[in-house]
C-alpha positions, 0 to 999 in steps of 0.5 A: 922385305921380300914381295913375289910378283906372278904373271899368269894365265894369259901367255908368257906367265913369269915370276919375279921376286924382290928384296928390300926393292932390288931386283933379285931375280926373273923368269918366264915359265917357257924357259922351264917347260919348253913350252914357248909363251907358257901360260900356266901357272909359273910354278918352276919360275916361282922355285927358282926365284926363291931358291935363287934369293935364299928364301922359302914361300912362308918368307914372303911378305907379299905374294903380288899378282900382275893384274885385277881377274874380277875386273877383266871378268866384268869387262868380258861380260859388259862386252858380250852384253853390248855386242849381244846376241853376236858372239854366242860362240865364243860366250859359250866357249870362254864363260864356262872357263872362267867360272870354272877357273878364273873367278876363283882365281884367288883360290886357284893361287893359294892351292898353287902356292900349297904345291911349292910349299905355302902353309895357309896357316900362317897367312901371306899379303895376296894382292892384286894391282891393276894390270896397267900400273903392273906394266907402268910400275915395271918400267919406272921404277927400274929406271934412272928417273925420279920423275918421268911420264909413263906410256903402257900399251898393249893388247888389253889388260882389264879394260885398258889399253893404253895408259899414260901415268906420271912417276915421281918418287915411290909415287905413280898417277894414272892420267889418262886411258884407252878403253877396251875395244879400241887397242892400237896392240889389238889393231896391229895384232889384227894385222899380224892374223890377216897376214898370215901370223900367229897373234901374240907371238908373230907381231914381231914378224910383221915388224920385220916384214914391213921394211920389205914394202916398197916406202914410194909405193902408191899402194902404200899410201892407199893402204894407209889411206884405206886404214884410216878411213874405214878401220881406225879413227885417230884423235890428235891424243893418241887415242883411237876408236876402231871400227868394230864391223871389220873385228871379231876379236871383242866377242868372236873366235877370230880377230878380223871379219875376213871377207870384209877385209879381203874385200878391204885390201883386195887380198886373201887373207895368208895361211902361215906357209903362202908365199909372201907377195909385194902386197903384202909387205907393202900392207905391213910398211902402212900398218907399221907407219900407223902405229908408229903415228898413234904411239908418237901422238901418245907420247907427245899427250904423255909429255903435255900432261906431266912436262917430264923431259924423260919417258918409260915405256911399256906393255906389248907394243914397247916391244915394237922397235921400230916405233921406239926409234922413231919415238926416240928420234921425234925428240919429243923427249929428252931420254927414253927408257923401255922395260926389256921384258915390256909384255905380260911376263914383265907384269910379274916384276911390275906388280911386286916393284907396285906392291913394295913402293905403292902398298907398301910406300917404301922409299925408292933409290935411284942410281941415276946413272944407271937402271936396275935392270941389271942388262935384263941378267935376272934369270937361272945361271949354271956350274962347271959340273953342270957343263961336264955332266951334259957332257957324259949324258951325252959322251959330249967332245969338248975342250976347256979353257982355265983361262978365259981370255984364251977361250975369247981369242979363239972363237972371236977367231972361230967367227971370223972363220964364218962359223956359227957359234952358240953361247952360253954364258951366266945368268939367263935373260929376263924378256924376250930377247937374247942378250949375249947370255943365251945367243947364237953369234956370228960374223956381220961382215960374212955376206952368207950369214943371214941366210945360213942362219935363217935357213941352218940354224933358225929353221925360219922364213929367210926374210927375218933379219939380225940384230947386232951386239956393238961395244957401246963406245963404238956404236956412233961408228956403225951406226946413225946414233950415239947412244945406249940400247942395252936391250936390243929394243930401238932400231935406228939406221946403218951409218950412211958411209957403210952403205952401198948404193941401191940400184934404181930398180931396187923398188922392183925387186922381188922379196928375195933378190931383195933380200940378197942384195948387199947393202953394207960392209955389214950385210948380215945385221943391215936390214932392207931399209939399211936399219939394224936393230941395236943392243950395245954391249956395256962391260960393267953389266955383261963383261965376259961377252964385251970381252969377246966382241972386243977381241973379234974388233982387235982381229977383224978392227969390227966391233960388232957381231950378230946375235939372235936368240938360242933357239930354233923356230918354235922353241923358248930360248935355250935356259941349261946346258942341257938344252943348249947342247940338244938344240947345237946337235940337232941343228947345223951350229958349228960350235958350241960355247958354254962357260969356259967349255968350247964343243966342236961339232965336227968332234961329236959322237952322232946324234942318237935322238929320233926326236924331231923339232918340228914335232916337239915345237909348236911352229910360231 
């Protein structure tokens, strides 16, 4: 049985097709396009699943779409008629839209389908489960339970947005939800746009941000304060209620009332490129302590309604690592699993995985030593050829390695030198984060690397810190935390013996002295409140890149490098060869690793290319 999920038209479309229940393949739209959170029909992501699994369209058993559009259209209508006669702006921008385009969204997928091949004569199961269950399903059934409670939270799907459900077998029941226009996803995205961020993409950048406020402040706690008091209720449930005076997002053009809020806080709203203040970090630590109180009491309801001792999360906010780990450390649960591709584009694989255990009440098999996600390694791989005809396009330099061991010892070399590598290796990863198939890599003890990175080779604002990638059996050497983190998704302390005392004017500091201050013997990966976002490296799901962390171990005794996503500011993550090469030679990368193929920029011909990176890529 062969079912085809779809995610669309929102942002971040993807597509995801499964086979008798295993997960064959995933992607997102953007990676194709170069269009960062591409919300258009997954078109090319659609191809590659089915070229991938060997399948055609006419194959399929069931073509699954992420959520329900006649229920979100409902919701759109109920909420202008309750805010009524506010929001005729945005009422007259967004109602011609849909009766245009998303009331026929079922005709609008067919004719879609037709471009890549579906014949309407022989007809395929189009279904559409509800958006939150896509999101529950997508990270319960890819995990190593059989009985779990289940947490999504987001923005807004149709009307929910939050939901606890219970997982038991093939079987999911939604418990409890959130209702549209009280969102903890909207209320941080709220904060995201008030401080100068792009919503639906910067929310990670606010995350970052927040670590920079000053945790003993007194304006901290007035914030927090001030939050609480005028802004959001918060039951002892998790749930919330937002007080809808200071928003504009149920029925305007903006997400926040700025005068009110400037008013609020005592600032300006930030245009994107204003200098970053104290204020401002500290305005982002008491949003981050918010969030991290509603998502805990959530999952403490979570736990009273099933008494599961494990937990699956996802939607938008499971993207919030710093929640994650202080969800994890709570102990409320015994494990915790979070889908790596917890935002909209991991809808596509929840709603095929709904389809096939729900619809279609197949048996569910469970490896319960592992999940199914298989390191998130889901998406496009390549070919020596593909490598050597990038390279004649481009009268590329390059030296290959028949042994791959070699290749290994030579740039785990090559970073402990401080250069900046870019590799590129197998399959492509499914979700936002680079997991060592498509990163930029460099060396965690070289004190220069954050910056040279940020500002060299990310193109980005300098306060933004680094993940590191750790052997997993390593990782309690490094850091405060013993476990697994395969996704880079739960952010836990710098083991306390690496790390160096702070000054006792720390506190006083502007950002960057801050920033530049070292505060371990691994200074590029440690972050301001000496937390590190984690992803360890398994060598059952990702041996090539296990390989060369180890013997970067072996020559410098560290098991751990950075890693960051292959991209510059703006771009998707680099998907080919082709992309890779363009993205190494138009920044100041050192080298550039795909396959067993190594290129040196000291050795290649001069960049020809007039194109421009800030003008092909929208800046997030």
């Amino acid at each position: 049985m062969k079912i085809l999920g779809i995610s669309a038209f929102y942002h971040d479309s993807a597509a995801a097709l499964i086979d008798n229940g295993e997960i064959m393949a995933a992607a997102q739209e953007e990676r194709f396009t170069r269009k960062k959170h591409d919300p258009n029909f997954p078109a090319n992501a659609i191809n590659y699943c089915l070229e991938y699994s060997g399948t055609t369209i006419n194959e399929l058993d069931a073509i699954v779409f992420y959520d329900k559009p006649l229920l979100k259209f409902e919701r759109l209508l109920e909420t202008y008629y309750t805010f009524a006669p506010k929001g005729i702006r945005s009422f007259i921008t967004a109602i011609p839209v849909w009766i245009k385009e998303k009331m026929f969204l079922k005709r609008l997928i067919y004719e879609e389908l037709e471009k890549l091949g579906y014949n309407r004569k022989k007809p395929i199961k189009l279904l559409f489960p509800e958006h939150h269950l896509s999101h529950a399903a997508s990270a319960f059934y890819p995990s190593p339970y059989e009985k779990a409670a289940i947490l999504t939270i987001d923005g807004v799907g149709e009307w929910a947005t939050a939901s606890i459900c219970s997982g038991e077998g093939n079987k999911i029941s939604i418990l409890k939800e959130l209702r549209f226009p009280h969102s903890l996803g909207l209320l941080y995205s709220a904060f995201t746009y008030f401080l100068g961020f792009k919503v639906n993409s910067g929310e990670y950048k606010l995350m970052g941000l927040a670590p920079y406020g000053n945790p003993s402040s007194p304006e901290v706690d007035r914030y927090v304060e001030t939050i609480k008091k005028d802004l959001v209720v918060i039951k002892e449930d998790g749930s919330i209620w937002l007080d809808q005076n200071y928003f504009d997002y149920a029925t305007g053009l903006k997400m926040v009332r700025e005068a009110d809020w400037e008013r609020l806080f005592g600032m300006k709203t930030r245009k994107p490129e204003d200098p970053l203040e104290a204020h401002h970090c500290n305005l982002g630590l008491a949003i981050q302590r918010v969030t991290e109180e509603v998502v805990v009491k959530m999952a403490q309801e979570a736990k009273r309604l099933t008494g599961a001792d494990y937990l699956c999360l996802a939607g938008g906010v499971a993207l919030n690592c710093v929640s994650n780990g202080k969800l994890q450390k709570s102990g409320v649960f015994r494990e915790v699993f979070i889908q790596p591709a917890a935002g909209d584009a991991g809808g596509a694989l929840g709603a095929a995985l709904t389809a096939y255990y729900i619809y279609f009440d197949q048996k569910r098999t469970i490896n319960y030593t592992q999940d199914a996600m298989s390191g998130s390694y889901l998406g496009p791989t390549f070919s020596d050829l593909d490598v050597e005809l990038v390279s004649k396009k481009y009268k590329a330099v390059f030296r290959k390695f028949d042994n791959f061991d070699e290749l290994t010892k030579e740039v785990a070399q090559i970073l402990a030198d401080g250069n900046v590598v870019g590799w590129v290796q197998g399959r492509m990863e499914f979700g936002p984060r680079a997991l060592g198939a498509r990163s930029i890599l460099g060396d965690p003890r070289n004190a220069e690397m954050q910056k040279k990175l940020n500002v060299k080779i990310k193109y980005r604002e300098s306060f933004r810190p680094f993940a590191p990638s750790v052997l997993a059996e390593k990782v309690g050497e490094y850091f405060d935390y013993d476990g697994i983190s395969p996704y880079m998704l739960l952010v836990h302390p710098v083991k306390e013996s690496r790390r160096n005392e702070l000054p006792a004017e720390f506190d006083s500091f502007d950002l960057r002295d801050k920033l530049y201050y070292l505060r371990s013997d691994l200074p590029s990966i440690t972050h301001i409140d000496f937390s590190a976002r984690i992803q360890t490296v398994h060598k059952h799901t990702n041996p090539r890149y296990y390989q060369l962390i180890h013997d970067f171990e072996k020559l410098t005794g560290y098991g751990v490098i950075v890693n960051t996503s292959f991209n510059v500011r703006g771009e998707p993550i680099v998907s080919t060869p082709n992309d890779a090469y363009r993205c190494f030679m138009r920044t100041e990368m050192d080298y550039l690793v795909v396959g067993n193929y190594v290129f040196d920029k000291r050795q290649q011909p001069k960049w020809q290319d007039t194109d421009n990176w800030k003008e092909e890529f929208v800046l997030d």
